[in-house]
N, C-alpha and C positions, 0 to 999 in steps of 0.2 A: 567652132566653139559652141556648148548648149546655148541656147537660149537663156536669157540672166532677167528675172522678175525682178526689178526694183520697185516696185509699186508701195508707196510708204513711206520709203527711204527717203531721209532730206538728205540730198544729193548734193547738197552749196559744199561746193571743195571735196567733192570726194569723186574719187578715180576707182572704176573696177582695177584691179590687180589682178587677181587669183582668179583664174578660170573655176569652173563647178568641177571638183574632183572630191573621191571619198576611196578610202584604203579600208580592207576585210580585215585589219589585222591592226593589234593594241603591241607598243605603245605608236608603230608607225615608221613607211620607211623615208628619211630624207631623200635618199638618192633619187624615189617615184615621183617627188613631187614638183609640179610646174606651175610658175615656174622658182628656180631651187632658192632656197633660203640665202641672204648675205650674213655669214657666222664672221669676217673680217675685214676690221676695218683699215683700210691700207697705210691711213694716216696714221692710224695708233703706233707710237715708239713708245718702248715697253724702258722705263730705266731703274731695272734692277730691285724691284720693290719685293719683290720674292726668290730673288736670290737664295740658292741653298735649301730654299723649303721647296716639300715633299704634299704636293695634293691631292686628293683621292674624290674624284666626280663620277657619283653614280648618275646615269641617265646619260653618261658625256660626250657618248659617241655621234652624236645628232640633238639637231634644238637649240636652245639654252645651256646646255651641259657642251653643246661642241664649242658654242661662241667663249665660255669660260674658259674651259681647256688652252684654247688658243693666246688668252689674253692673259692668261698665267703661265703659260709659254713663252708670250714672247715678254714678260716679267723675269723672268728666269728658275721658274717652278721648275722641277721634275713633276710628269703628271702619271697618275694610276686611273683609267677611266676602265668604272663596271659597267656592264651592260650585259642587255639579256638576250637577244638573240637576232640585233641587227648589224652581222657580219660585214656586209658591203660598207655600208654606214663607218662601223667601229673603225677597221682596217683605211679607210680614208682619212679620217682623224687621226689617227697613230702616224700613217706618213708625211701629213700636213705639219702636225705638229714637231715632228723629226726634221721636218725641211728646215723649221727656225731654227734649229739649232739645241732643242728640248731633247729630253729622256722622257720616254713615253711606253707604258706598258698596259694591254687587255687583261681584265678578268671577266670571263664570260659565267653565265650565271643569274639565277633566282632571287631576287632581291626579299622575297618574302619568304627564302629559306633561311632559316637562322647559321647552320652551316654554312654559306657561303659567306657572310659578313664575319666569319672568324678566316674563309680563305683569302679574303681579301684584304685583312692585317698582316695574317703571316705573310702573303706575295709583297706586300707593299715594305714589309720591311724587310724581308730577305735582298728586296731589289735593291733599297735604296736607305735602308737603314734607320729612318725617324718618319714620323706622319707630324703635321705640321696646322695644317690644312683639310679640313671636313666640309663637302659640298652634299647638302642629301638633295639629289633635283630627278630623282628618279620618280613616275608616274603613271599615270592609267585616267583617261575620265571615259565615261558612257553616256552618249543624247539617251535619256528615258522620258518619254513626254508627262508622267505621272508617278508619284512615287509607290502604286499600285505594279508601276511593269518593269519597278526595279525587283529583280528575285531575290533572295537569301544568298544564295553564292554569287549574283555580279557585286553585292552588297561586301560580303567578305572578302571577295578579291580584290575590291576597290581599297579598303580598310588597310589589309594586311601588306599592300604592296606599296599606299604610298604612307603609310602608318607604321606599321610591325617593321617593313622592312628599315625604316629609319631610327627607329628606337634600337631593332639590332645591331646594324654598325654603328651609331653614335654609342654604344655599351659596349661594345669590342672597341674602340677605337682609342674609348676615355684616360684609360691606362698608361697610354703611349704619350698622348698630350700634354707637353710640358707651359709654362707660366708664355704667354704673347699667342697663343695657339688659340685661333679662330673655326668656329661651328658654324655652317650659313644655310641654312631649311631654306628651302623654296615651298610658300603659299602662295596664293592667286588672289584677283582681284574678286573674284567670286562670291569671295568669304566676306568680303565687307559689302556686295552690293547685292548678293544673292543671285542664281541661277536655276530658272524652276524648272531645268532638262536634265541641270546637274545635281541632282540633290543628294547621292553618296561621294561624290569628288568634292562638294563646298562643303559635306560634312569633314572628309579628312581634313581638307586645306585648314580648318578651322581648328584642328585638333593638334596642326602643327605647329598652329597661332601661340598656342595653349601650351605642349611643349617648349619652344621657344623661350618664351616669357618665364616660365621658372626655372628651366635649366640654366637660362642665364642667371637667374636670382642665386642658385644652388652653386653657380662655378666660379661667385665674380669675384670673390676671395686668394681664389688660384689664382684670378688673373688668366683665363679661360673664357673670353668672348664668345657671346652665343647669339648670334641674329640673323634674321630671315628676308627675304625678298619675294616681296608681290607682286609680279608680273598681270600686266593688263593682256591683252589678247594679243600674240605674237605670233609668225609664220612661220609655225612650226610640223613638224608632223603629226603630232596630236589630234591638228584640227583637222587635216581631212580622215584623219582615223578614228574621230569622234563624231564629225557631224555629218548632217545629209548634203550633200553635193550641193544643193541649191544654196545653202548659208555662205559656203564658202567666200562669195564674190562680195557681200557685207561684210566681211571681218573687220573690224574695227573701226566700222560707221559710224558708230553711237560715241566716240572718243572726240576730245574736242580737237585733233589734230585731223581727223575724220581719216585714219588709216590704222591700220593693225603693223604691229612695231617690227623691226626686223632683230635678229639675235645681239647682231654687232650692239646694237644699241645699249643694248641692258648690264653687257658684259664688265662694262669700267664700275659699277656698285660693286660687283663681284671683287675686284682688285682691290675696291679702297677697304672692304668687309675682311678682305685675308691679310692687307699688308697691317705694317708696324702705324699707316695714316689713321686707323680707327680706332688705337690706344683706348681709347675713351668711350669705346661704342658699343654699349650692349643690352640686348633686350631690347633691341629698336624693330620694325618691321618697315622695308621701304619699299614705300609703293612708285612703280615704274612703269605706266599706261598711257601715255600721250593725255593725260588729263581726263581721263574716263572718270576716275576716282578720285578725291582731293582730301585723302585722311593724313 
C-alpha cells in the first residue's frame, strides 16, 4: 500500500479505509475500485412500496444510482438504468437486480445528448409501459486547484452533463407522469458548504438546488412531487476519478461520524422520496452526510 500522510488529520475515531487510488476516466469504474463499494444492505426487506412502478435511474449502473436501483428492486420497481459507458459496471447491476426477482433494462448513452433522453422514454415505455419514477443522479466532478485551470470546455462539460442532461429527461419524461409520480435530483453537500477544487461541479449542484425548488412549486398542483438529495462524501467511483490518490484515505474525516458513507446507506431516502410515504413531500432537499453538514 502507498504511503498515507495524515499530518493534520484529527485522527480520534477515524480509520484509513480506502487505500490511495485514482481512475483516468470520468464518471469512474465501480468494479476498479478497492476496496468495492457495499450498494446492499442484506437486512433491508423491501415491502412492496413500489410495486407496479416503473423507475428510470440515470447514473445507476454504479454509486448511488446502483444502491437505488437495488432498493427499488427489491420494493418491487421495474427499473430502467441509463448510463454512459461503464459496461462491466451496468451489466452487473442488471443481473443483480434480476436476481431479486426485478425487471431490469440498459440504455447506453450520452446524458448531455438531448436525443438520448427522448430514447430513454420511448425504451422505457415500449418495455414497461408507464414511468412512475425520475432519478437524475447522473454526474462528472473535476479536482481544479484554481478556478483559473478550470477551461471553458471542462466548464461546459461539467454544466451540460449534470445540468442539460437533467433538464432534458425530466422535459421528455413530464408528459408520461401521472398525479403521485415522484422527481428526485441528486445535489451534494458542496453546495451548502463549498468546495474550492470543485468550483464548476458546486456550481451545477447548486443549479439543481434551484431547479428542484421550482419545479416543485410549478408541479405541486398535479400532485407531481419534485425533491432532491445531498449526499455528503460517499465510496463511490467518482472519488478516485476526481481526486489525487493521496485524498483518497481522508474521505470523510471532516464528518462527525469521521468516515465517508457507503451507498447502502443513502439508499432508503430514495424509497421514502418515490413511494406513496412522501405524499406530502416536496421541494424538500435532504441532506445525507454523517453529520458533515446540518441544514
Amino acid at each position: 500500500m502507498d504511503k498515507i500522510n495524515l499530518v493534520g488529520l484529527n485522527c480520534n475515531a477515524f480509520k484509513v479505509k480506502y487505500p490511495p487510488q485514482h481512475q483516468n476516466i470520468q464518471p469512474g469504474m465501480e468494479y476498479q475500485m478497492r476496496p468495492l463499494p457495499i450498494f446492499d444492505d442484506p437486512n433491508y426487506q423491501g415491502s412492496g412500496k413500489l410495486q407496479g412502478k416503473t423507475a428510470i435511474i440515470t447514473g445507476g449502473d454504479s454509486g448511488i444510482g446502483r444502491a437505488v436501483a437495488v432498493a427499488f428492486a427489491k420494493e418491487g420497481a421495474s427499473i430502467v438504468i441509463a448510463y454512459y459507458n461503464e459496461d462491466i459496471d451496468a451489466i452487473y447491476t442488471k443481473k443483480y437486480i434480476e436476481s431479486l426477482g426485478a425487471r431490469c433494462i440498459l440504455i447506453k448513452g450520452d446524458i448531455k445528448n438531448r436525443n438520448f433522453s427522448k430514447r430513454i422514454v420511448e425504451e422505457t415505455r415500449r418495455n414497461f409501459g408507464q414511468i412512475d419514477v425520475l432519478v437524475n443522479n447522473a454526474g462528472v466532478q473535476y479536482q481544479q486547484k484554481s478556478l483559473t485551470d478550470i477551461s471553458d470546455s471542462q466548464f461546459d462539460y461539467t454544466m451540460r452533463t449534470n445540468v442539460y442532461g437533467m433538464f432534458y429527461l425530466t422535459k421528455e419524461v413530464l408528459p408520461y407522469l401521472k398525479e403521485g409520480s415522484s422527481i428526485i435530483n441528486v445535489t451534494s453537500i458542496t453546495t451548502f458548504v463549498g468546495e474550492p477544487e470543485l468550483i464548476d461541479y458546486v456550481t451545477s449542484k447548486g443549479a439543481i438546488v434551484g431547479f428542484t425548488r421550482s419545479l416543485a412549486t410549478n408541479l405541486a398542483l398535479k400532485n407531481i412531487r419534485v425533491n432532491a438529495v445531498s449526499p455528503g462524501v460517499f465510496w463511490t467511483a467518482l472519488q478516485p476519478a476526481c481526486w489525487d490518490k493521496e485524498k483518497i484515505p481522508t474521505l470523510g474525516s471532516d464528518a462527525d461520524m469521521r468516515r465517508a458513507g457507503e451507498t447502502y446507506e443513502i439508499a432508503p431516502i430514495f424509497v421514502y422520496l418515490a413511494s406513496n410515504d412522501s405524499s406530502y413531500t416536496t421541494g424538500q432537499i435532504f441532506h445525507i452526510n454523517g453529520g458533515q453538514y446540518k441544514g
